[in-house]
N, C-alpha and C positions, 0 to 999 in steps of 0.2 A: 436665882429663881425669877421666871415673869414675872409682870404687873399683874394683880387680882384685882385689886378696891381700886374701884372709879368713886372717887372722890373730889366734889370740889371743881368737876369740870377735866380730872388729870387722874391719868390709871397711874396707882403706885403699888408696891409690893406691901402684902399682906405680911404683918411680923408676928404672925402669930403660929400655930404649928400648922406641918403642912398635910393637905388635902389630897385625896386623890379620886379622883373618877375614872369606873374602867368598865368596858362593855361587858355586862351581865353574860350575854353570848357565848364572850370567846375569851374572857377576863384577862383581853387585853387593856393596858393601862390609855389612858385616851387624854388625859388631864392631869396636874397635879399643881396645885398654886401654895403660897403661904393664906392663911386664913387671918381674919383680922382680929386683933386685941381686941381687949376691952376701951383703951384710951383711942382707938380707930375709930369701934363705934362713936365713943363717944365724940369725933373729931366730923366724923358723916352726919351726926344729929345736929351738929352747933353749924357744919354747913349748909344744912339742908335749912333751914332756920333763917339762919341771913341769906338766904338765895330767895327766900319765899315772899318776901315785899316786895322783889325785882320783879317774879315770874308772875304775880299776881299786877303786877302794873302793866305788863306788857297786853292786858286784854286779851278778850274768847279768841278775836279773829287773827292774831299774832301767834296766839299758843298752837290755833288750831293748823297754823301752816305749819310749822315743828310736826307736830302730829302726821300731817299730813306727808311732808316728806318722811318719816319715819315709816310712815305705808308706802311706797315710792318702794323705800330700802327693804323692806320686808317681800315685795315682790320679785324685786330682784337677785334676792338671797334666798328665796323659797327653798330650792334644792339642797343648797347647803343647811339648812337652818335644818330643814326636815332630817336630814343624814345624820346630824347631830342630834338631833333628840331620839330617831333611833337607835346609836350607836349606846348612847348613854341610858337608856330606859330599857333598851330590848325589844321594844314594841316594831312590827313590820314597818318598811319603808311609805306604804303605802296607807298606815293610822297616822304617821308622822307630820306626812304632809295633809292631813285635815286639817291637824294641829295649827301648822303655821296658815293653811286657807282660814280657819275660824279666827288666827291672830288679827289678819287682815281684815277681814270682816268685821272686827269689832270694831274699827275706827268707823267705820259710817255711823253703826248702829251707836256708838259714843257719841260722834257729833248728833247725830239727831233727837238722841234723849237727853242731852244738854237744852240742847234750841227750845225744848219741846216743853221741860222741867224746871226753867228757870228763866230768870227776871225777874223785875218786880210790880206785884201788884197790891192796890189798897182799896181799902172801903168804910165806909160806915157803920158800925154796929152799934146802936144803943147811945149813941152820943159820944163813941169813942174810936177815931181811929184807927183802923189796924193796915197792918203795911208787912209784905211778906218781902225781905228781900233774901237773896244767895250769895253767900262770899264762900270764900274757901276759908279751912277750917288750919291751912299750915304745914306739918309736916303730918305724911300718913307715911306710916309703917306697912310693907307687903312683905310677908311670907309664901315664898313659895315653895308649892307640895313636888312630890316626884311624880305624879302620877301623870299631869297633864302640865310640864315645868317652867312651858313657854307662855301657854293660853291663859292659865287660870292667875299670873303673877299678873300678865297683861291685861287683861280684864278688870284689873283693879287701877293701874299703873295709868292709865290710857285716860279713863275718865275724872281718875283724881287729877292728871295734869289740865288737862281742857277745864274744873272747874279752879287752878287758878293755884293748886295747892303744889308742894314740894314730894320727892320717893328718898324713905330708904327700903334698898328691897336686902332682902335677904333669900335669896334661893337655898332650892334642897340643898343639902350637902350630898345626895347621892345625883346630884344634876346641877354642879356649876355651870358645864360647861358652856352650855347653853342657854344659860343664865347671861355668860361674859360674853356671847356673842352675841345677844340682843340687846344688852345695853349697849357693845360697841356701834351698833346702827345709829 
């Protein structure tokens, strides 16, 4: 059986039971992987953990070029990304690729409500002062819905990594596919 779980920096096989995704349309089969244990999770979480001092060192303007080439590959895989979330949701070829133009999009709109919403600032009050600053919080958890499989996991994924923090994502079960094809970018 392929590689499912990106883990660790390295896709490995899911040893868990297997999965299948197949186009709502024409129920043909389109995917099928092993899904992950319990001890996998738990192996993604303890990864994602000690990766998050590293990614959090590397600073905004480091993380933000990853990012950025990540929109790079998102541009250049539009077609294919779009045909995939159509195939796997059912939705026309033509919603699909919003889909992937709004993935795109959102990285501007990420970096600039980063730039915008953070740093550090302090003051005075009352004889005491206060100091507001932003670190990242570590590992965040994304669940992703079927409905919108690529955008709405990304929308989370994109600006938790720009503030410094680690992913474990979890996509639909009735929309891997396209799950494994956005993390492979």
């Amino acid at each position: 059986m392929p590689d499912s779980l990106f883990i660790n920096g390295s896709w490995i096989s899911g040893d868990g039971s297997e999965l299948y995704s197949s186009n709502p349309a024409t129920n043909e089969l389109i995917w099928s992987r092993g899904t992950a244990t319990d001890l996998q999770v738990e192996h993604a979480i303890f990864a994602a953990r000690q990766a998050a001092p590293e990614w959090e060192k590397l600073g905004f303007e480091e993380r933000c070029n990853y990012i950025l080439k990540f929109e790079e590959l998102l541009k250049a895989n539009h077609e294919s990304l779009a045909r995939t979330i159509s195939e796997e949701t059912g939705k026309p070829f033509w919603e699909s690729q919003t889909e992937v133009t709004a993935m795109t999009a959102k990285i501007a709109i990420s970096i600039k409500a980063f730039q915008e919403r953070t740093g550090e600032s302090s003051s005075d009050l009352a004889g005491v002062k206060s100091v507001l600053r932003h670190k990242p919080h570590g590992v965040v958890a994304v669940f992703g819905p079927y409905n919108f499989p690529a955008h709405l996991p990304n929308g989370h994924i994109v600006p938790a990594l720009l503030a410094g923090n680690t992913i474990v994502f979890k996509p639909s079960e009735l929309t891997p596919k396209i799950a494994e094809e956005v993390i492979d970018l």
